[in-house]
C-alpha positions in Angstrom: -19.0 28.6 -3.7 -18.5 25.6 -6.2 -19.7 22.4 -6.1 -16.1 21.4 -5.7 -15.4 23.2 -2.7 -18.8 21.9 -0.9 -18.2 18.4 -1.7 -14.4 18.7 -0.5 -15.9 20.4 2.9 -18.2 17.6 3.3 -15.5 14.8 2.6 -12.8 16.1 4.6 -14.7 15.9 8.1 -16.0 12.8 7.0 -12.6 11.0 6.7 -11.4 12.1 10.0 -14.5 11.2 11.8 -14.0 7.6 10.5 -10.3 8.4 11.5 -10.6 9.4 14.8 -13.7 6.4 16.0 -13.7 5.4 19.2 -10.0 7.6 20.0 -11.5 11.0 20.9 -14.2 10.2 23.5 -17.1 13.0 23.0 -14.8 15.4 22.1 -15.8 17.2 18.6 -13.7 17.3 15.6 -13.8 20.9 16.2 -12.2 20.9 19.2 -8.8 18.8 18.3 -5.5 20.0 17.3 -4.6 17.1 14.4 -0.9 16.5 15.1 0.5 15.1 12.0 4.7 14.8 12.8 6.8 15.8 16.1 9.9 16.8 16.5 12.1 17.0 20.1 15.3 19.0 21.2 17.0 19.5 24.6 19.0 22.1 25.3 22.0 20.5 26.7 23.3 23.0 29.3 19.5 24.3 30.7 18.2 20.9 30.2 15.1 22.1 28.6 13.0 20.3 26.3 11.1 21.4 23.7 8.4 19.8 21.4 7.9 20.7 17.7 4.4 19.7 17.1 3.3 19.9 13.4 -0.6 20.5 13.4 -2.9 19.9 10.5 -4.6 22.9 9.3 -8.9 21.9 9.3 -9.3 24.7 7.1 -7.1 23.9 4.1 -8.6 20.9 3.7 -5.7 19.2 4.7 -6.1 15.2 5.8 -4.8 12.3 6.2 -5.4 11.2 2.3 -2.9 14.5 2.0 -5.4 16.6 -0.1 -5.0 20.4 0.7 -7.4 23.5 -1.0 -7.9 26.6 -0.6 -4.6 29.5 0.2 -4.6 28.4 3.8 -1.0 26.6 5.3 -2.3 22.8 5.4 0.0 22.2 9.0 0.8 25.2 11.3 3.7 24.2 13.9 4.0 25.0 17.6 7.0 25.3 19.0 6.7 24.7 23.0 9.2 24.6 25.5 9.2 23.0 29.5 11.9 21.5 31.9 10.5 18.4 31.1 8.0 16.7 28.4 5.3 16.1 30.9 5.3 19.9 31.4 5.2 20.6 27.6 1.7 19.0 27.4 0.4 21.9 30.1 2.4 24.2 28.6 1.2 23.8 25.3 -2.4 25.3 25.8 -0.3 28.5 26.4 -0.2 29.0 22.8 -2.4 25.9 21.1 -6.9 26.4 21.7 -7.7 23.1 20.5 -7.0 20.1 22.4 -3.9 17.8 21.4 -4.6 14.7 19.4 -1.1 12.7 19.4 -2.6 9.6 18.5 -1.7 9.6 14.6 1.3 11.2 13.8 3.4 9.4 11.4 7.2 10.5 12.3 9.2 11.7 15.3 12.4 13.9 14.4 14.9 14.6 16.9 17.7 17.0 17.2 21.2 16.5 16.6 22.0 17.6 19.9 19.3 16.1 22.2 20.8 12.4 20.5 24.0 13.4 21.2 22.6 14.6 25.0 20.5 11.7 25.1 17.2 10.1 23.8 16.0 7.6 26.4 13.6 10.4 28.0 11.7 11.4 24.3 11.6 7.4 23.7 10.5 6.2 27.1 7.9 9.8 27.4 6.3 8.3 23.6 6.0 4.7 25.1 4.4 5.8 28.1 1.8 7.8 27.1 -1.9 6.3 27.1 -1.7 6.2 23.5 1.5 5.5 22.7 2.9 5.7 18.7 6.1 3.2 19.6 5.4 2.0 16.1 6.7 5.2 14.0 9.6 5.9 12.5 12.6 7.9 14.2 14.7 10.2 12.3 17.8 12.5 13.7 17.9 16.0 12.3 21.4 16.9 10.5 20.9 20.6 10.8 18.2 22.9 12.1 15.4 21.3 13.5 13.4 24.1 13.6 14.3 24.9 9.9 12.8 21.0 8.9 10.2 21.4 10.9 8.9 24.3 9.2 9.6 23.3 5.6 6.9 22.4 3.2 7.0 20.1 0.8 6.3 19.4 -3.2 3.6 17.0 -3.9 2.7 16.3 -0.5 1.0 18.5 1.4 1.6 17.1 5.1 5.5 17.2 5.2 4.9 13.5 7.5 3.3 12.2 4.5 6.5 13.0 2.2 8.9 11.6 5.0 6.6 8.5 5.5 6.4 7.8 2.2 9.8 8.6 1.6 10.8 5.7 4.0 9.0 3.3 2.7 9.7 3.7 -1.1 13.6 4.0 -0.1 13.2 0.6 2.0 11.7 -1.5 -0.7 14.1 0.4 -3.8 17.0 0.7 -2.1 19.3 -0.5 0.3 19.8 3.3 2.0 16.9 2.7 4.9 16.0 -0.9 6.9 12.6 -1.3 8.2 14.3 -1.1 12.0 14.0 2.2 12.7 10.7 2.8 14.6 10.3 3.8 18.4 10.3 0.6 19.8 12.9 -1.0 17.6 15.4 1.7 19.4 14.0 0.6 22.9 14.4 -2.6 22.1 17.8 -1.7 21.4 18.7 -0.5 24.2 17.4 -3.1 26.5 19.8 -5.7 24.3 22.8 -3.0 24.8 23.1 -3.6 20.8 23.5 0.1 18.6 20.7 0.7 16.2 21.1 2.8 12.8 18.3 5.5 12.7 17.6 8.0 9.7 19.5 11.3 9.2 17.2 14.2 7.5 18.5 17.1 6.4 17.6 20.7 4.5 18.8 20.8 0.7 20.5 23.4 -0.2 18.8 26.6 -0.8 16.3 28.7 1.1 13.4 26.1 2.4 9.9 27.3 2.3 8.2 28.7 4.9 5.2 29.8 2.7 2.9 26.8 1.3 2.2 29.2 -0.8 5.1 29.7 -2.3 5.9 25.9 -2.1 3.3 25.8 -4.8 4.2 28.3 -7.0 8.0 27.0 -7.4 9.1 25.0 -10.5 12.2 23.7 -9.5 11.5 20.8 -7.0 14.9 20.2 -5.6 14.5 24.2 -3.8 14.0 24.4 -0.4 13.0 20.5 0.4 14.4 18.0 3.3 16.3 15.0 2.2 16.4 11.7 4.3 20.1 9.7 3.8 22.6 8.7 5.7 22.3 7.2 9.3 22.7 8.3 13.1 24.4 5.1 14.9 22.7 5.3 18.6 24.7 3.7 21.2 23.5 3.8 25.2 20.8 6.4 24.0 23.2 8.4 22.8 24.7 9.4 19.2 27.7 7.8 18.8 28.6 8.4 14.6 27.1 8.7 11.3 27.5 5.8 8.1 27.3 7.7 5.2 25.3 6.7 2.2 27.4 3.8 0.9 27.9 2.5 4.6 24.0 2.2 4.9 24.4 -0.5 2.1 26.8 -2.3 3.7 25.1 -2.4 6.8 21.8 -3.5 5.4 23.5 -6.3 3.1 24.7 -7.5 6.6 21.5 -7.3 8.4 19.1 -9.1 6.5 17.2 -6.4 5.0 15.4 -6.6 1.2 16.1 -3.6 -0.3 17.1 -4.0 -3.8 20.2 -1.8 -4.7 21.3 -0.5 -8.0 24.7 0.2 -7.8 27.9 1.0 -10.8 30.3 -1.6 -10.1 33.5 -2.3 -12.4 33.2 -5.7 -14.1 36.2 -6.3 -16.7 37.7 -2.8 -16.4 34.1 -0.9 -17.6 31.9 0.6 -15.1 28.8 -1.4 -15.4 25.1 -1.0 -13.1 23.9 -3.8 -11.5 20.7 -4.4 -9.8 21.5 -6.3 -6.7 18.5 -8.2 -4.7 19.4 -9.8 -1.0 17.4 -13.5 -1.7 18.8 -15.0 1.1 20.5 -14.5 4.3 21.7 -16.3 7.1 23.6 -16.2 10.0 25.1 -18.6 12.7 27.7 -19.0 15.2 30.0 -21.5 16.0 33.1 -22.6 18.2 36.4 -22.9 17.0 40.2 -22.8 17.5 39.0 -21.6 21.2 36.6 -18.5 19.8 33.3 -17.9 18.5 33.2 -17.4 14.9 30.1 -16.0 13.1 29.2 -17.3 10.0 27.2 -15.3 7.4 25.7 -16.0 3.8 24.2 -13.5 1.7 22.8 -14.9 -1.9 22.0 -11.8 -4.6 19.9 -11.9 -7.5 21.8 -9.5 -10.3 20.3 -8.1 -13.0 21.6 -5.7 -15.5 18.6 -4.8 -17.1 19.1 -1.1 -16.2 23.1 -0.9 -17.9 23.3 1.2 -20.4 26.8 0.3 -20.4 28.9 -3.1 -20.6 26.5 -5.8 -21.3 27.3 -9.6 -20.9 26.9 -11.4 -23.9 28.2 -14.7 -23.6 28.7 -17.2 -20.8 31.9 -16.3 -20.3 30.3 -12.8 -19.7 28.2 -13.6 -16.9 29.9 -16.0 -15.0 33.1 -13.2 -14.9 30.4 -11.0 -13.9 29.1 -12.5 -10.9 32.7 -13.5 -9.9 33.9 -9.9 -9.8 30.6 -8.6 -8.2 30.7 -11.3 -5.6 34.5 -9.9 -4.9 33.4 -6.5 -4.7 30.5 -6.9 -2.6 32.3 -8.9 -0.3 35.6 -6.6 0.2 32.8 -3.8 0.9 31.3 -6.1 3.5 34.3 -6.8 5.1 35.8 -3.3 5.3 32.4 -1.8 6.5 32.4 -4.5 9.4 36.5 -4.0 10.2 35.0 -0.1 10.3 32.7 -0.7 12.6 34.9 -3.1 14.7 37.3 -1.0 14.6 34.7 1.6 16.4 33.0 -0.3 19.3 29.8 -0.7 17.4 27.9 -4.3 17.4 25.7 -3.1 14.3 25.8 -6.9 13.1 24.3 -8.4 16.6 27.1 -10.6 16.6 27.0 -10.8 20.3 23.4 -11.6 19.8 24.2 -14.2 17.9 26.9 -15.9 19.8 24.4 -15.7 23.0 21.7 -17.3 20.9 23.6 -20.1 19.3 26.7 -20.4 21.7 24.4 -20.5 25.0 27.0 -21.7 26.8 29.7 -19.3 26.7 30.0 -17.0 29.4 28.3 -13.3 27.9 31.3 -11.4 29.0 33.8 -13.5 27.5 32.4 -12.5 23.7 33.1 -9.1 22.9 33.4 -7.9 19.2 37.4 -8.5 19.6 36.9 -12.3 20.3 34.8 -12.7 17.8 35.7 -13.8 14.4 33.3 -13.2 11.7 33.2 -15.6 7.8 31.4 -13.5 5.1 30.3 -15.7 1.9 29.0 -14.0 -0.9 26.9 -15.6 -3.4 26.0 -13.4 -6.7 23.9 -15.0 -9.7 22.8 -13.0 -12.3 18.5 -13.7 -13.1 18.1 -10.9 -15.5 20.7 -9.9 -17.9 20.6 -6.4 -20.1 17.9 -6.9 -23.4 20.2 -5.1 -25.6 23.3 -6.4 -27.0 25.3 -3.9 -27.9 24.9 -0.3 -26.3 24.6 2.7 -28.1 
């Protein structure tokens, strides 16, 4: 055996003991079952439930710093099924000979169909347990569950690390994922009777890998992988739609998140790419003509210092620019919330708001038809393209 593969044996069971301090109670490292990611379905006409767990492999090497050796699979999952999740954790010694350690898994997928049966069971049977994970993020399966659930992944060797750090890179690049989308954000949700936008992840096309193995071996990184885009609107505990990729900007624009965006938008007939940054945002609610009206202000830095296209040169340039981006931005705003309106769904909060700065209207008298809402758009442009002419 190599000096290597000692010093990896000896590191790996050192990490998880400082991982698991004071959580596991005199029960050896040996004896747990790691559960790195979950996933949950119900069976809508049996009402069973079953639990996905994905369970790190000790013997690859696998941990939570996502380091893997050896041939072995770093996660095996168990599949377990039980007319109710309380069952499922008796039920699961049927098949699993370690003892479950739920206290670090960093993602919860659900199934298409148990959102559209109904959530509120897997999210109050997480928030209830001794040691509850309210605090991870929720995604809904578009697709096969089971298929996600046992699909490696390039790079990462703990498929919960790639959708964790997935998440996180696409909330601070982009404007396709919020940071709302944890357990208890969709509890919180619920309690407030106010819709909340939650992940979709789906297979690529192509065969996905079922063989870590094999996962290694392939070039082309785009075979066989789950992608995360798109979001699940919950309603009541229940699915109620899908925004596609372009509504998810929209809907972030107009809920305060940070992401920054780069976007092709026309400016003086030429497709141009800006780089758009939320700086500011705002929202308030006032009374007049006998309804509430809800005022909000979005401010976005611009840069074009990714175009490759149409660069501003003068002045005139950038002031035309910021003028048509502001129009365009705010005609997407507005049609995305006359979308949504249009629907039933309060993804803004408006009502929220109207309760918060309106306190004395009667609740019932402000649904989403007797409100009006303003949309102001500022758009200055910060960093402008470092090339004058393109190529």
């Amino acid at each position: 055996m190599g000096t290597g593969s000692v010093v990896k044996g000896l590191i790996v069971p050192a990490l998880l003991s400082i991982l698991l301090t004071g959580c596991w109670d005199k029960i050896e490292l040996n004896q747990l079952a790691l559960v790195s990611m979950i996933g949950a379905d119900i069976e809508p006409e049996s009402g069973i439930k079953t639990i996905y767990y994905q369970v790190i492999n000790p013997l690859s090497g696998a941990s939570a710093m996502g380091t893997t050796g050896g041939d072995q699979a770093p996660v095996y999952t168990y599949k377990i099924s039980g007319r109710s999740f309380g069952e499922i954790r008796s039920n699961v010694y049927q098949r699993l000979p370690r003892r479950l350690f739920v206290a670090h898994y960093k993602a919860v997928v659900v199934s298409e169909r148990a959102a559209e049966h109904g959530i509120r069971d897997i999210v109050n049977y997480i928030e209830v347990q001794q040691n509850a994970r309210s605090s991870i993020p929720m995604l809904v399966a578009d697709g096969s569950i089971s298929k996600i659930m046992k699909t490696y992944t390039p790079l990462e060797s703990l498929p919960s690390d790639s959708v964790e750090s997935r998440l996180r890179f696409l909330a601070e690049d982009s404007l396709f994922i919020g940071k709302h989308i944890r357990v208890k954000d969709v509890s919180e949700r619920m309690q407030q009777s106010r819709p909340v936008v939650l992940p979709l992840i789906r297979e690529a096309a192509g065969s996905s890998f079922h063989d870590s193995g094999k996962r290694a071996a392939e070039i082309d990184a785009n075979k066989g992988i789950f992608l995360i885009g798109g979001g699940a609107v919950i309603q009541n505990y229940r699915l109620a739609g899908r925004l596609n990729e372009n509504d998810m900007i929209w809907y972030h624009l107009l809920t305060g998140e940070t992401g920054e965006q780069k976007i092709m938008l026309k400016v003086g007939g030429k497709q141009v790419t800006v780089v758009m940054k939320p700086v500011r945002f705002d929202q308030a609610a006032a009374y007049r003509r006998n309804k509430p009206v809800v005022s909000i202000r979005l401010d976005l830095e611009l840069s074009t210092s990714l175009a490759t296209e149409s660069i501003p040169r003068t002045w005139e340039d950038v002031e035309q620019l910021e003028r048509e981006v502001k129009e365009q931005i705010t005609d997407g705003l507005y049609a995305f919330y006359n979308k949504t309106k249009e629907k039933g769904w309060d993804l803004l909060g408006l009502k929220e708001t109207v309760r918060r700065h309106l306190p004395q209207l009667d609740p019932g008298s402000a649904g989403l038809n007797d409100v009006d809402v303003v949309i102001n758009v500022g758009a200055k442009l910060l960093q402008p393209g470092s090339i004058n002419q393109p190529f």
